[in-house]
Steps between C-alpha positions, in 0.01 A plus 500: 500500500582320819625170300518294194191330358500245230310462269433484108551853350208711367465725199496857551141541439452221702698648832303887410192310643664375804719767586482855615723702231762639754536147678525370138727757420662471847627123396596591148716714684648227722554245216702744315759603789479104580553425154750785435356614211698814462357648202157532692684700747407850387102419549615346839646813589180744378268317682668550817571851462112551450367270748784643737357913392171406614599274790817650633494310842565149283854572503748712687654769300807297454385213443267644215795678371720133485237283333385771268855591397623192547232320205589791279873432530494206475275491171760754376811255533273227350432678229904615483607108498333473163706604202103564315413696775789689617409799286506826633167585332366205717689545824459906516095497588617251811749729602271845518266262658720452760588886540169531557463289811857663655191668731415194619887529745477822635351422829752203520852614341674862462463685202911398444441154606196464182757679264779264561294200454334614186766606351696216504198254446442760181887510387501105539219434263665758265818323455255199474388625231827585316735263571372152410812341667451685848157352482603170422753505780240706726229224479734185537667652777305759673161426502460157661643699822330826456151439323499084541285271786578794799356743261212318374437341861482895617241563214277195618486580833394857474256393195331234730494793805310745266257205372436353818401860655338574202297140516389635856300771376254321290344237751274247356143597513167292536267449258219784678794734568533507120171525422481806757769680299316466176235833397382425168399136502403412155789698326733322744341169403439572116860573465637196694303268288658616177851380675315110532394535113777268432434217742826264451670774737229413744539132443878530500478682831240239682661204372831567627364687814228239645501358812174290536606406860402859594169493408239338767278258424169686320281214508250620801546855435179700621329695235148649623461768255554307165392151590133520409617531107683189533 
C-alpha cells in the first residue's frame, strides 16, 4: 500500500483471485476514508475494533479510541445532516454503540473528562435531532470547522497507520511456503477449482494482469523426464 498503481479496474470476483481477503479488504477500507464515503463508516469502525481485540499492539490505546470513535461519530452526524435519516429510531443504535466503546478512554482520559465529552457530543446530536433549524445552522456553520478537512485529514491518517501495521503482518509468501501450509491436498485443491468454474474471472484477471516481459524465453527449456513422449 506503499503507492498508487494504475491500472484498469477488476470485478470483484476477479480481484478474490488475486488478492488475499484482508489486503482486499484492507484497500476497500482505504478507498472509502479516501473517498469519504461516510455511510460505510460504521463497518470501517467494526473492523478495527476486531482486528484491534485480537491485535492490540496495532494501535495505541488512544489512538484506537480516536479512529474508532471518531468513524462512529462521524457516521452519526452524517446520518444527522439528512432530514430521511435524522430519525431517532435510526440515530439511537449509533449512539449505544458509542456508549459501548466509552471503555475504549479509560487508560487515556478521567472518568470526568469521558463524561463531559459524551455528554455534550450526546446532548448535541439530541437537539440535532429536534430542532431542524439548529441543525441547519449547526451544519452550515459548525461543521466545516469542527468535523470538515482537519477532521477527516485526522481520520485518514490514523486509518492508513492501522492499515499499514496491519499490511505488515501478512508478508507475501512463496509459492512452496504455501504449499507447506496446506494438510489436506485434494480438498484444498477440489475446492479451489470450483472458484475457476466460471473462467471469464480468470480471463478478466490475466488479461488485465499480464506482463509477458516477465516471462523468460522457454524455447530451450530442459525437459529429461517427459521428452521421450514427445
Amino acid at each position: 500500500m506503499d503507492g498508487d498503481i494504475s491500472g484498469p479496474s477488476l470485478p470483484l470476483s476477479a480481484l478474490r483471485l488475486l488478492i488475499p481477503p484482508i489486503r482486499l479488504v484492507s484497500a476497500a477500507i482505504w478507498q472509502t476514508v479516501e473517498q469519504k464515503i461516510v455511510l460505510d463508516y460504521g463497518l470501517l469502525e467494526e473492523f478495527v475494533f476486531m482486528v484491534t481485540e485480537l491485535v492490540p499492539q496495532l494501535l495505541s490505546t488512544r489512538q484506537r479510541a480516536e479512529l474508532i470513535l471518531g468513524l462512529r461519530a462521524r457516521l452519526i452526524l452524517e446520518l444527522c445532516r439528512c432530514e430521511e435519516t435524522a430519525e431517532p429510531d435510526i440515530i439511537q443504535p449509533h449512539l449505544d454503540r458509542m456508549q459501548s466503546l466509552r471503555s475504549l478512554w479509560n487508560v487515556e482520559a478521567d472518568n470526568a473528562e469521558q463524561d463531559v465529552s459524551d455528554s455534550q457530543f450526546m446532548g448535541l446530536v439530541q437537539n440535532l435531532l429536534r430542532n431542524p433549524e439548529e441543525r441547519r445552522n449547526f451544519f452550515q456553520d459548525v461543521f466545516p470547522g469542527d468535523f470538515g478537512p482537519t477532521y477527516d485529514k485526522a481520520i485518514q491518517t490514523l486509518m492508513w497507520l492501522f492499515l499499514s501495521r496491519l499490511e505488515k503482518l501478512l508478508p507475501t509468501q512463496t509459492l512452496k511456503q504455501i504449499a507447506s501450509l496446506i494438510s489436506d491436498t485434494s480438498s484444498v485443491l477440489n475446492e479451489c477449482m470450483e472458484t475457476l468454474a466460471q473462467p471469464q474471472e480468470l480471463k478478466a484477471l490475466l488479461d488485465t494482469q499480464k506482463d509477458l516481459e516477465q516471462l523468460e524465453d522457454i524455447g530451450d527449456y530442459y525437459r529429461p523426464s517427459l521428452s521421450r513422449f514427445v
